[in-house]
N, C-alpha and C positions, 0 to 999 in steps of 0.2 A: 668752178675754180680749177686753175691748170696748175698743175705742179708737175715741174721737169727737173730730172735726176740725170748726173751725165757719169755715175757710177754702177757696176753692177751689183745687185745686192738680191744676196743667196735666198732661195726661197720664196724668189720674189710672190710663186702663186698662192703664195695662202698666209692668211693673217696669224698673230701670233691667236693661240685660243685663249679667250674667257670664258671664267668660270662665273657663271653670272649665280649659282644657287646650287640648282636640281639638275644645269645643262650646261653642257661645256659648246660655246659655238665660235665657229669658223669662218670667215669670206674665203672660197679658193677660187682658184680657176682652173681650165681644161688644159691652157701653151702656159709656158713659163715666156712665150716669146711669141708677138701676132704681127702682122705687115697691117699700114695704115690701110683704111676700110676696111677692115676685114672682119667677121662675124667670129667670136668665139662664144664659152659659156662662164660663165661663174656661177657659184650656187653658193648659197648657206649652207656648210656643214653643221647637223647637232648631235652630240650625244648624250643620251639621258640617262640619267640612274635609273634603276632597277624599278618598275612597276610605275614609275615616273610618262607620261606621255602629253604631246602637243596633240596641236587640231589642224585636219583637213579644210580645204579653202570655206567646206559648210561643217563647221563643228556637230551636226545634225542635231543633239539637244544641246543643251547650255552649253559654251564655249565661244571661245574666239582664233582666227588663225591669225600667226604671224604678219606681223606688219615691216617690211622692210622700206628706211625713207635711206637715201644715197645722197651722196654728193659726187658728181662727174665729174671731169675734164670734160672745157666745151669742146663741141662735135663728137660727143661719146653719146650711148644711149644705151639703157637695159630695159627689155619686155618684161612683160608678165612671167610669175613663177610660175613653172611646167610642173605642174601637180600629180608625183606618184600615187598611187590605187590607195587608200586609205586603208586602215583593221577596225572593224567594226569591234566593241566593246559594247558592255553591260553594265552596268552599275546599277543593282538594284531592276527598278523600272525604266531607267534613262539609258539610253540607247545612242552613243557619240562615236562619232567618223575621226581616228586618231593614225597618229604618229606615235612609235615605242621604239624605243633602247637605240638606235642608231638613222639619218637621214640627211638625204640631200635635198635641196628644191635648188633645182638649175633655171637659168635663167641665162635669154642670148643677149650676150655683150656685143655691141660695134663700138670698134675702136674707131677715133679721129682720120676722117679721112686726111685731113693734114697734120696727122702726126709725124716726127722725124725719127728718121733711123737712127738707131743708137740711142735715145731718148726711153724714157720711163714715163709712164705717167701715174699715178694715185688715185686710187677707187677708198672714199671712203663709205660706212654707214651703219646705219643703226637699228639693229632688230629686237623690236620689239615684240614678245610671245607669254604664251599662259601657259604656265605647266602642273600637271594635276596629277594628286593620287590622293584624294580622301578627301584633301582639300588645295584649292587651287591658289594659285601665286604669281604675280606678275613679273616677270625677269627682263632684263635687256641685256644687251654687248653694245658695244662700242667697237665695229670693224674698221680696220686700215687695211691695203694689200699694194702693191706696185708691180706692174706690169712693163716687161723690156718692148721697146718696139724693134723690130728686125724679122729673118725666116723664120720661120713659121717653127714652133719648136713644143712639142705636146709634154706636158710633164708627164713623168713617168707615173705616177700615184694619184694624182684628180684626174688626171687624162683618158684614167681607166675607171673611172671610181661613177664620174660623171656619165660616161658613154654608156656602163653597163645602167644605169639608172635611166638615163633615156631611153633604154631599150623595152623597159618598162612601162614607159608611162602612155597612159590613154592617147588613140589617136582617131581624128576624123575617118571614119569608113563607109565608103561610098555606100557599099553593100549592103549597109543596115538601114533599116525605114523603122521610125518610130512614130508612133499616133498614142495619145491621151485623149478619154473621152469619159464623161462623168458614170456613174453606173449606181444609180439609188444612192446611197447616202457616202460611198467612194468614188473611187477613179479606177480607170482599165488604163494601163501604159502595153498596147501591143508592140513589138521588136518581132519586123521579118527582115528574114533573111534563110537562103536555101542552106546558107549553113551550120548555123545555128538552130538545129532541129534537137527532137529527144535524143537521136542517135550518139548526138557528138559533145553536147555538154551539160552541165549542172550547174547547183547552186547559183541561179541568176539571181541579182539585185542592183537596182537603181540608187544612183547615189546624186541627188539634184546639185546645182549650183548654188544656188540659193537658198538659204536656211528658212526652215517654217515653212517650205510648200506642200512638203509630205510629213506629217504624222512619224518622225524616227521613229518612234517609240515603239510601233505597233508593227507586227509582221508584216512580211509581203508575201502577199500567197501565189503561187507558180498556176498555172496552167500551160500544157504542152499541146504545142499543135505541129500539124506536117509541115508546116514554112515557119516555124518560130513558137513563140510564148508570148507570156500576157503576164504583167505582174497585178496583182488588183493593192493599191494603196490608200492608206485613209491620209483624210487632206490635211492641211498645218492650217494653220489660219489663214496665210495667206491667199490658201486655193480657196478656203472657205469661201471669202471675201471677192472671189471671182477673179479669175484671169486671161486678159483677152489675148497673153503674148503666144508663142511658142515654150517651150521648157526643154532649158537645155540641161544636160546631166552626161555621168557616164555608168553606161550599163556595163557591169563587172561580171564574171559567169567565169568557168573552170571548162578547159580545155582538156582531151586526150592527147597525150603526147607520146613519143615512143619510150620516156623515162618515168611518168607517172601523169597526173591530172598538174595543171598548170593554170593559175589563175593569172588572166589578164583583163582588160576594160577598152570599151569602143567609148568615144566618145557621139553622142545621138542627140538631135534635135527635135522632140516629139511634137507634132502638129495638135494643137487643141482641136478637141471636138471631131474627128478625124476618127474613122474604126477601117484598120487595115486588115485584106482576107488573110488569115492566118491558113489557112483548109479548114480539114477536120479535126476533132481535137483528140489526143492521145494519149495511151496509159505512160507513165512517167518510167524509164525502164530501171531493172532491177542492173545496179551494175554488177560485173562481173567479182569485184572484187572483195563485196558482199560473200558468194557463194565460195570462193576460194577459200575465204577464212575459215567455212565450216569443213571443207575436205583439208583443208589442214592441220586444224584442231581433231582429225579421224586421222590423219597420216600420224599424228604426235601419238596418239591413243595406239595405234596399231605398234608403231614404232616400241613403244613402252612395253606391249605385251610381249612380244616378241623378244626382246631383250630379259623381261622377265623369266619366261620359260627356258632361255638361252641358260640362264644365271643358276634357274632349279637344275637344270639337268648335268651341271656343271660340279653345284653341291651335292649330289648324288654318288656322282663320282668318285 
């Protein structure tokens, strides 16, 4: 459906919010204003109450993600949503890949290669989502948004909001090699890479595409080697069940940074039945940050004495 507006209308990048429950959500965009052909982003804004959370494209145990269905103007088109790193959560025994308190999922819009300047067109559509805390609830919105066509014109507040959330999200990395291969009654997921050693990061964890291939539930256990790690996974049913594809996912791990550890995610293709040389295997190392705490908790303890006898010799006086 085309709908053409030959008015300007304020705001045009983002729909009015509803409040559908537990989540207030959004359609915005990146331009208040795109030239025809041209790629921009929109995303679903949400915000949730308090202890409230959505789900990752694989809810890992029960759950479901977001279903966005649109209506376009023809010669428009939007991909797939661009899926930020999920929070892993607990509940009990269940173990779910979520969204909490604020989120984007962008998505690249092409505008009509024969749209006209001056012209508007109308994005509308409807998100559907589950949102949980104790117990789960099915919510929807009904989005509208209009988009000017002309120079190229970034909003000021998605235009930033979206960009830094892209800056986020998992991307293809040549440098990484990933192989799955069964190992007694699990799976070994090796990840090389020369830089991804013990030196340089932690807390590795795999997060599949697909729900039920890995066991959420149960730990993943680390192994360190001099070109990479190895997570060892228990399978979902459906590895149970055998799989002849590839497995695709993305692998998450904590980086040093010059302002503190920094989590981000590759995205990795691991070859079934496949065992990549990792080297030798390594002791997992003690970070430094560890150690510091305890010469700090001694500089607090000296600091106090000192102060103390500062104070006696004061009352003396």
């Amino acid at each position: 459906m085309m709908v053409w507006c030959f008015a300007f209308i304020a705001n045009a990048s983002e729909s009015v919010p509803i409040k559908s429950g537990k989540a207030i959500s959004q359609l915005v965009t990146s331009h208040d204003r795109a030239l025809p052909g041209s790629d921009i982003h929109i995303a679903l804004s949400q915000r949730l109450e308090p202890h409230w959370h959505t789900y990752w494209r694989n809810a890992g145990g029960p759950g479901k993600p977001v279903q966005i269905n649109r209506t376009l103007p023809s010669g428009a088109s939007v991909g797939d949503i661009l899926w930020p790193l999920p929070t892993i959560i607990h509940t009990v025994s269940i173990v779910n890949y979520v969204f909490e308190d604020k989120l984007l999922l962008p998505m690249v819009l092409h505008v009509p290669d024969d749209a006209k300047l001056g012209e508007t067109l109308e994005i509308n559509a409807t998100a559907l989502y589950l949102v949980c805390y104790q117990v789960c609830l099915p919510e929807s919105a009904e989005l509208s948004l209009t988009l000017e066509i002309g120079a190229p014109l970034l909003d000021g507040r998605w235009g930033a909001n979206i960009r830094r959330t892209l800056a986020g999200i998992p991307q293809q990395n040549t440098h990484i090699r990933a192989a799955i291969h069964k190992d007694g009654d699990g799976f070994v997921l090796g990840i090389q890479a020369e830089n991804l050693n013990v030196e340089s990061v932690r807390n590795p964890y795999f997060f599949p595409y697909i729900q039920d291939m890995i066991d959420a539930d149960a730990p993943q256990t680390t192994s360190q080697f001099e070109h990479g790690f190895s997570l060892g996974l228990n399978p979902g049913w459906k590895l149970e069940r055998g799989w002849s594809g590839d497995m695709v996912g993305v692998i998450s791990y904590e980086v040093q940074t010059d302002t503190g550890w920094k989590r981000q995610g590759s995205i990795v293709t691991a070859k079934t039945g496949a065992v990549l040389d990792l080297g030798k295997a390594v002791k997992a190392k003690k970070y430094a940050q560890f150690s510091w705490s305890w010469m700090s908790l001694l500089a607090i303890f000296l600091a106090c004495l000192a102060i103390g006898g500062f104070v006696a010799k004061r009352r003396k006086k």
